[in-house]
ZAZA-957523 format. One record per residue (C-alpha): x, y, z; residue in three letters. Coordinates in Angstrom, 3 decimals, always signed. Layout:
BEGIN
REC X Y Z ALA .
...
***
This chain:
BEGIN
REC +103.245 +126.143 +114.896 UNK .
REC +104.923 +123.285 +113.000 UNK .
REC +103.163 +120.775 +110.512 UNK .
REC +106.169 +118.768 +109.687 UNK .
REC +104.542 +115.672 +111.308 UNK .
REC +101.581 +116.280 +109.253 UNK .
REC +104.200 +116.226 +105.886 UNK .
REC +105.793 +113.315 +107.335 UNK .
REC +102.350 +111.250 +107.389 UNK .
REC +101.281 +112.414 +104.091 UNK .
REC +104.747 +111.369 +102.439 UNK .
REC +104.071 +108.028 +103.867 UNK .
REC +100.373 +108.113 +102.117 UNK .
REC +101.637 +109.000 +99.193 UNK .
REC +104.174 +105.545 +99.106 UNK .
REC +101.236 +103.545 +98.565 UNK .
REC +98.537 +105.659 +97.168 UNK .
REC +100.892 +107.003 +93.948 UNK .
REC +99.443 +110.012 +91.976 UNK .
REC +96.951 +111.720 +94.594 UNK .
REC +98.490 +113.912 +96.721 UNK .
REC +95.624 +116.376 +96.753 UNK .
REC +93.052 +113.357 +97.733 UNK .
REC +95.328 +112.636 +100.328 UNK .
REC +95.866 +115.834 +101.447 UNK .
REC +91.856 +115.754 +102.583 UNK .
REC +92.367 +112.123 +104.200 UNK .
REC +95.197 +114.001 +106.403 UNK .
REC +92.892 +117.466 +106.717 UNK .
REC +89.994 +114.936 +108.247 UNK .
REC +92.262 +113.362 +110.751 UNK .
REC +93.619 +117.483 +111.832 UNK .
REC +89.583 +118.813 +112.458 UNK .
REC +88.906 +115.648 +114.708 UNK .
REC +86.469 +114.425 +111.970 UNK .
REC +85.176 +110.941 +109.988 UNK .
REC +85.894 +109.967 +106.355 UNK .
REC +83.554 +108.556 +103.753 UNK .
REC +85.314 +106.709 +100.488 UNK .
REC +82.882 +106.244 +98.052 UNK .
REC +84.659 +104.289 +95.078 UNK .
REC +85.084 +100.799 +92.871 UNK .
REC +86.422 +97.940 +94.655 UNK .
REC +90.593 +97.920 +94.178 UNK .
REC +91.924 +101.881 +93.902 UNK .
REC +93.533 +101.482 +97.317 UNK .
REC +90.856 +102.481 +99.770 UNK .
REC +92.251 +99.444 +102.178 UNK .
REC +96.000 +100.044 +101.654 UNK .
REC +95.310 +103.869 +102.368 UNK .
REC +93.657 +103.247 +105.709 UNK .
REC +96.301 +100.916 +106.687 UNK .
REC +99.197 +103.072 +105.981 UNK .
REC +97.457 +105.837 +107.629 UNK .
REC +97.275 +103.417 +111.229 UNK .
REC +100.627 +102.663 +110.496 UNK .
REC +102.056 +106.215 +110.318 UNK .
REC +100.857 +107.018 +113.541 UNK .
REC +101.049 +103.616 +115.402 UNK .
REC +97.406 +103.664 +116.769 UNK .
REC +94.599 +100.941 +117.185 UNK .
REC +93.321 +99.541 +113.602 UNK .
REC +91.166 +97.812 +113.008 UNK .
REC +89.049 +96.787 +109.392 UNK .
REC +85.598 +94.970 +109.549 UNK .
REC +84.120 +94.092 +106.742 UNK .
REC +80.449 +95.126 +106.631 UNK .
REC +78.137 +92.117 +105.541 UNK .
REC +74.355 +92.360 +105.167 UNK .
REC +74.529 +89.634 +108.994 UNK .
REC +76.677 +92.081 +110.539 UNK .
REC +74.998 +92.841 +113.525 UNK .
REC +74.978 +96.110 +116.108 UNK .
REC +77.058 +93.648 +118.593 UNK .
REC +79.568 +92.661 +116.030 UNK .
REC +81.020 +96.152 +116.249 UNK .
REC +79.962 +97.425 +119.614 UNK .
REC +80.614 +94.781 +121.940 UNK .
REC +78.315 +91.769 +123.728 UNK .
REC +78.241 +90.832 +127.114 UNK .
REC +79.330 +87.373 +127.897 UNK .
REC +78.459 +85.023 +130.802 UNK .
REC +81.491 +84.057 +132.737 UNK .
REC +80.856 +81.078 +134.178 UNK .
REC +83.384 +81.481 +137.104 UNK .
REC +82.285 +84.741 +138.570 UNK .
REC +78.630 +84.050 +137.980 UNK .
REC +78.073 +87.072 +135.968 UNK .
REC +78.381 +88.647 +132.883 UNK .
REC +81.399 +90.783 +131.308 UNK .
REC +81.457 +93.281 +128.623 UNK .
REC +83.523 +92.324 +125.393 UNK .
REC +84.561 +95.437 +123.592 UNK .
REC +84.101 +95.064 +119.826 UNK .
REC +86.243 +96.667 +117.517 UNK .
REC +84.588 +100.124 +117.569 UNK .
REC +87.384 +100.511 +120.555 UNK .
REC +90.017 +101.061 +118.474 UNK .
REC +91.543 +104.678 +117.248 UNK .
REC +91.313 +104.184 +113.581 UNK .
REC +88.326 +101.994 +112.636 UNK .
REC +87.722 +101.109 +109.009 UNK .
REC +83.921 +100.284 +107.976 UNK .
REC +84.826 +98.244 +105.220 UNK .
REC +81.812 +98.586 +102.176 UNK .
REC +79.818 +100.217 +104.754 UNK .
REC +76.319 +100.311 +102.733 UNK .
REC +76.349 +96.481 +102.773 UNK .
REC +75.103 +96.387 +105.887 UNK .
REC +71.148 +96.982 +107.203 UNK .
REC +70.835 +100.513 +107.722 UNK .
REC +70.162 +99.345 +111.646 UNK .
REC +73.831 +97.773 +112.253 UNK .
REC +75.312 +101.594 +110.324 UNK .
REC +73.070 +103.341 +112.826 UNK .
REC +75.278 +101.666 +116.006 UNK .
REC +78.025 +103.793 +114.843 UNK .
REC +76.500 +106.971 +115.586 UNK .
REC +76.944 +107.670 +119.178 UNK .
REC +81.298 +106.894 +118.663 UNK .
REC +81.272 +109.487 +116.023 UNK .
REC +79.306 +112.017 +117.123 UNK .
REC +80.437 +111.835 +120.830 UNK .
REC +83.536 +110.018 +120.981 UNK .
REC +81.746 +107.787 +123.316 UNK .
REC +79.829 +104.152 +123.316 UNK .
REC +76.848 +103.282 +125.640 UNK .
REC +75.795 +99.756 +126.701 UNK .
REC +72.794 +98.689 +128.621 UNK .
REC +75.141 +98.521 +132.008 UNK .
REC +78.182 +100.610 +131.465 UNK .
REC +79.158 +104.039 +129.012 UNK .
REC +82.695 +103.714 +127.904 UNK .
REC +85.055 +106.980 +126.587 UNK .
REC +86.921 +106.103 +123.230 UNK .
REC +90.344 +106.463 +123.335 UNK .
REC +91.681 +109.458 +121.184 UNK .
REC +92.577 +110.085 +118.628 UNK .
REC +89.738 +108.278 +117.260 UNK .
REC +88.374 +108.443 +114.231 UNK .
REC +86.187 +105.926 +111.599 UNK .
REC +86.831 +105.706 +107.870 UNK .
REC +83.962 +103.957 +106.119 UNK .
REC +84.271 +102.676 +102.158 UNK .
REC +81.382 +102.184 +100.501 UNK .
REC +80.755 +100.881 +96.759 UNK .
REC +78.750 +103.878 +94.748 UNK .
REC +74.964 +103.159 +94.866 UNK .
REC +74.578 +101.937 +91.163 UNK .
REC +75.927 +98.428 +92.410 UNK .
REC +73.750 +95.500 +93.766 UNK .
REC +72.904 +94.976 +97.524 UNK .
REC +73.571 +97.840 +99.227 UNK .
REC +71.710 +100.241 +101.600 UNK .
REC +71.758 +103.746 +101.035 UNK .
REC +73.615 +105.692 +104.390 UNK .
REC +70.460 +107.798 +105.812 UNK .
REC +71.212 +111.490 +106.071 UNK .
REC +72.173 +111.186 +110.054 UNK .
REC +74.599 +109.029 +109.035 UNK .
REC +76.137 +110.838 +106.245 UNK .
REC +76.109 +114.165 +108.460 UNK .
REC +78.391 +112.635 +110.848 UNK .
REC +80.730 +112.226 +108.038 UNK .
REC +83.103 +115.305 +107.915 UNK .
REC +83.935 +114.362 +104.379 UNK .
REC +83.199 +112.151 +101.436 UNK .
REC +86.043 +111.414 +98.871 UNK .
REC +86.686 +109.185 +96.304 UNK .
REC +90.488 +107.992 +94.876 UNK .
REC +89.402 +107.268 +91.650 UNK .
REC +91.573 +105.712 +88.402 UNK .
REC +94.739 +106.616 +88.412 UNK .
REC +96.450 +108.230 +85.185 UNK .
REC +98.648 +105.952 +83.207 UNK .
REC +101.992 +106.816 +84.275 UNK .
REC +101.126 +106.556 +87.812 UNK .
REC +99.347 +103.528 +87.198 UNK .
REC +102.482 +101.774 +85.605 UNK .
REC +104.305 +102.579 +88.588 UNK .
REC +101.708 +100.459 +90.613 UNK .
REC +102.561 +97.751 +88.347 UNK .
REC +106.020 +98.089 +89.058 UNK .
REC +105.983 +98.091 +92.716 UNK .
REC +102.634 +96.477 +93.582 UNK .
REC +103.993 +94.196 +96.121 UNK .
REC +105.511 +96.714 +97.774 UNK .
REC +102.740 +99.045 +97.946 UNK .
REC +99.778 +96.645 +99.210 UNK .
REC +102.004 +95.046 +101.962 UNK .
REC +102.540 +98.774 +103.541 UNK .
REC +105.702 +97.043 +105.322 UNK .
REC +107.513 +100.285 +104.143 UNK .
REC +105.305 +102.470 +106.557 UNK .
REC +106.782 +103.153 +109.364 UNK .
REC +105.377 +105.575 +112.591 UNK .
REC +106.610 +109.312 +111.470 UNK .
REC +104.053 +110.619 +114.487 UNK .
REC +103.326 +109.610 +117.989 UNK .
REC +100.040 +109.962 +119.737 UNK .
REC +101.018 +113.399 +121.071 UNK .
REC +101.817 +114.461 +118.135 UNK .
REC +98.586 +114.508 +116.758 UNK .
REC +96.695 +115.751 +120.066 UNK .
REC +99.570 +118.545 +119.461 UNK .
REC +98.960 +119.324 +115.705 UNK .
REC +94.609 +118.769 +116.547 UNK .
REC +94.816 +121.607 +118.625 UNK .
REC +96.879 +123.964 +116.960 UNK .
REC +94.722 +123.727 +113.838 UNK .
REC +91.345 +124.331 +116.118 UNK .
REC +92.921 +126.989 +118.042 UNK .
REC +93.665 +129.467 +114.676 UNK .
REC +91.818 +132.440 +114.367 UNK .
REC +89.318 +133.326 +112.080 UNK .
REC +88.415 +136.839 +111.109 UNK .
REC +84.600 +137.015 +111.369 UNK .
REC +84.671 +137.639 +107.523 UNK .
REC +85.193 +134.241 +106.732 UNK .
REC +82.441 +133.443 +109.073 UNK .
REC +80.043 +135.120 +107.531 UNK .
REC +81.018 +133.788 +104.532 UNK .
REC +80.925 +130.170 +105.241 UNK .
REC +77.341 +131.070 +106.706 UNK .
REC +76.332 +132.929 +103.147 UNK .
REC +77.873 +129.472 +101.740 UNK .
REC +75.444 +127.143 +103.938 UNK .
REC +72.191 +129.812 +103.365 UNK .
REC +72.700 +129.851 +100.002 UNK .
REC +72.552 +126.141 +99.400 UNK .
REC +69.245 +126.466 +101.924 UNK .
REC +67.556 +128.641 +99.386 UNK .
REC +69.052 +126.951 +96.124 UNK .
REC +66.021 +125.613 +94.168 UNK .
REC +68.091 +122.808 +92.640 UNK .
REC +68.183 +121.428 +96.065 UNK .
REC +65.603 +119.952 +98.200 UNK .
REC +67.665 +119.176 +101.033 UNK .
REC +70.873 +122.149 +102.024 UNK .
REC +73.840 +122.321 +104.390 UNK .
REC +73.049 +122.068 +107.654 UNK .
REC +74.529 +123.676 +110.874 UNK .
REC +77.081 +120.852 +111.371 UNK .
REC +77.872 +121.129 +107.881 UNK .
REC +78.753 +124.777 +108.293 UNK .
REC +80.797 +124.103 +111.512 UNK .
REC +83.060 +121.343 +109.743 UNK .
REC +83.347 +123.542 +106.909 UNK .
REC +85.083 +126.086 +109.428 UNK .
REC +86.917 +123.196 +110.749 UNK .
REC +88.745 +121.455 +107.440 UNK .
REC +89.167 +125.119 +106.336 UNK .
REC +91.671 +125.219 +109.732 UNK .
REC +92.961 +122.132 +109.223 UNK .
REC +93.888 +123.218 +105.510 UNK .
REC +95.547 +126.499 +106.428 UNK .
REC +97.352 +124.702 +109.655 UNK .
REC +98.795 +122.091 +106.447 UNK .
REC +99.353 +124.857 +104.493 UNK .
REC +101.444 +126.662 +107.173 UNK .
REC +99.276 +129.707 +107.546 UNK .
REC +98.181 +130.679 +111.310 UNK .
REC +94.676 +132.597 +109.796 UNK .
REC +92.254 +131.365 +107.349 UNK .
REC +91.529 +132.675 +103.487 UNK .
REC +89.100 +132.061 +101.472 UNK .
REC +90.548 +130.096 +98.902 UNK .
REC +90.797 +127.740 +102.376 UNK .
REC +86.752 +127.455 +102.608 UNK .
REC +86.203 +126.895 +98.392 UNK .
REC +89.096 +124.663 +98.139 UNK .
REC +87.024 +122.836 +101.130 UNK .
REC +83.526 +123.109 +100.423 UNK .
REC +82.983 +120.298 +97.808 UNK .
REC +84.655 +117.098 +100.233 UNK .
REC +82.386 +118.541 +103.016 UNK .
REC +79.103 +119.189 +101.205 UNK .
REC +78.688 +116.595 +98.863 UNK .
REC +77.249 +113.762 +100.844 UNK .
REC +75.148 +116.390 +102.758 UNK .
REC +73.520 +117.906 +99.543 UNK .
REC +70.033 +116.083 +98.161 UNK .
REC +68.841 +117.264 +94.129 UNK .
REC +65.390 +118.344 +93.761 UNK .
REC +63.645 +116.418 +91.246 UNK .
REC +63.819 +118.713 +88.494 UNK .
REC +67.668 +119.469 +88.668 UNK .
REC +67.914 +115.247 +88.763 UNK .
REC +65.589 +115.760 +85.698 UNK .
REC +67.590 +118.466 +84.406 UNK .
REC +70.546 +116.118 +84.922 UNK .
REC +72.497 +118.267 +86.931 UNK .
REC +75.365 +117.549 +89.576 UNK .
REC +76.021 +118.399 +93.275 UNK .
REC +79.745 +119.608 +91.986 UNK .
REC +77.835 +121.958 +89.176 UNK .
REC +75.321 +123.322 +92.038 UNK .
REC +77.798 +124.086 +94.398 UNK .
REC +80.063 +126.005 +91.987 UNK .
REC +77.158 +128.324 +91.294 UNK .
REC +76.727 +128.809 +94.584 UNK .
REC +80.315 +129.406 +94.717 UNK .
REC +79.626 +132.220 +92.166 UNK .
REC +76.858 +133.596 +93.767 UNK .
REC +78.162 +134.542 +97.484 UNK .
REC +80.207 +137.781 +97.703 UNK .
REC +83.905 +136.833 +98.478 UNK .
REC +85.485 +138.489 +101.658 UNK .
REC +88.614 +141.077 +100.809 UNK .
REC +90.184 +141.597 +103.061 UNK .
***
């Protein structure tokens, strides 16, 4: 089992994101389980450059579309187009047919045109009224999205935000690293210092060594305690669901693959649980009253479920 390719990739994140290696760390966990990022954050912490370098370190497909309240279902998927030689009509693949897609301020756009992205990130797949097409791999869609507070935007219904393996958010940096932004901003938002440290193969390779670890069926159970707990929490109205359990089990893989470990710990699943239930989790009304958070919920879950030993 080797990660180095994984380290490579995340060295060349942390060129142009400076001061968040542990963010980073989840944008490279998402891309090990097979899974979809959500960046929820202000407009101009780096959520472009970051994508960007990430394409770059692995030489795949990119492609950025910026979500618009006119985008349409066909802008992303594909149209068909009358050819006037043949007689007939084609199918024009949209940009969805690319291995790293970027959703650019996804939650400007009609809940409708965020819906076409379902079927690719749940299956991998895309399905037109003639033909159903197989996404190359690796594939996988990072969506930013302004937080909810700001004008014009459409909330992401929960079917969307379950597809989502993770939500994360970059945030300000501190103001050492932030001088060093200053000093080499150029640099940093051209990424023309990122350079392909992985091939394709290498990250079918590294994919499948992380899903392939073994996990004693303590750890199991207590990712399930985890997910039944938030079920029966009476802050919450809405709890983890099954998928939510399964790609808690997966990033908790992915970490202990990064982390060079061929078995998975517990520290694994709590160090993971927060990026992958966040987004999922919906207040009740009287914690919302109460004025209480998702992160302050899911820490007393975190207190309440019995850790494994062993």
């Amino acid at each position: 089992m080797s990660n180095k390719a994984a380290l490579k990739i995340l060295e060349n994140l942390n060129k142009v994101i400076i001061g968040k290696e542990k963010t980073l760390e989840l944008v490279l966990i998402t891309l090990l389980a097979k899974g979809h990022l959500l960046i929820e954050d202000i407009p101009g912490v780096g959520k472009t450059t970051l994508v960007k370098a990430l394409a770059k370190s692995i030489d795949l497909s990119y492609k950025r579309v910026q979500f618009t309240p006119d985008l349409m279902p066909s802008d992303i998927i594909g149209i068909n187009v009358f050819n006037k030689d043949s007689g007939s009509f084609h199918f024009k693949k949209g940009p969805i047919f690319n291995q790293i897609f970027l959703a650019d301020e996804i939650n400007r756009t009609s809940p409708k045109t965020q819906s076409s992205l379902l079927q690719a990130m749940e299956e991998g797949e895309v399905s037109t009224e003639d033909n159903h097409y197989i996404l190359d791999k690796p594939f996988m869609v990072l969506a930013t999205q302004n937080p909810l507070e700001y004008q014009g935007t459409f909330p992401l219904p929960e079917a969307q935000l379950d597809r989502f393996l993770m939500k994360i958010s970059l945030g300000y940096p501190d103001k050492n690293h932030e001088v060093a932004i200053l000093k080499n901003n150029e640099i940093i938002k051209s990424t023309n210092g990122i350079h392909p440290v992985a091939t394709e193969a290498d990250i079918h390779a590294m994919q499948t060594e992380s899903d392939k670890l073994l996990v004693h069926e303590d750890i199991l159970n207590y990712i399930v305690d985890i997910s039944n707990e938030t079920r029966n929490c009476k802050d919450l109205k809405l709890g983890a669901s099954p998928r939510a359990s399964i790609d808690l089990l997966k990033v908790s893989k992915a970490r202990a693959y990064l982390y060079e470990r061929d078995y998975v710990i517990p520290d694994d699943v709590k160090d993971m649980i927060f990026p992958v239930f966040n987004h999922r989790l919906k207040l009740s009304s009287e914690a919302r009253i109460e004025k209480k958070s998702i992160q302050e919920i899911l820490q007393e879950v975190l207190n309440r479920v019995k850790v494994p030993v062993k």
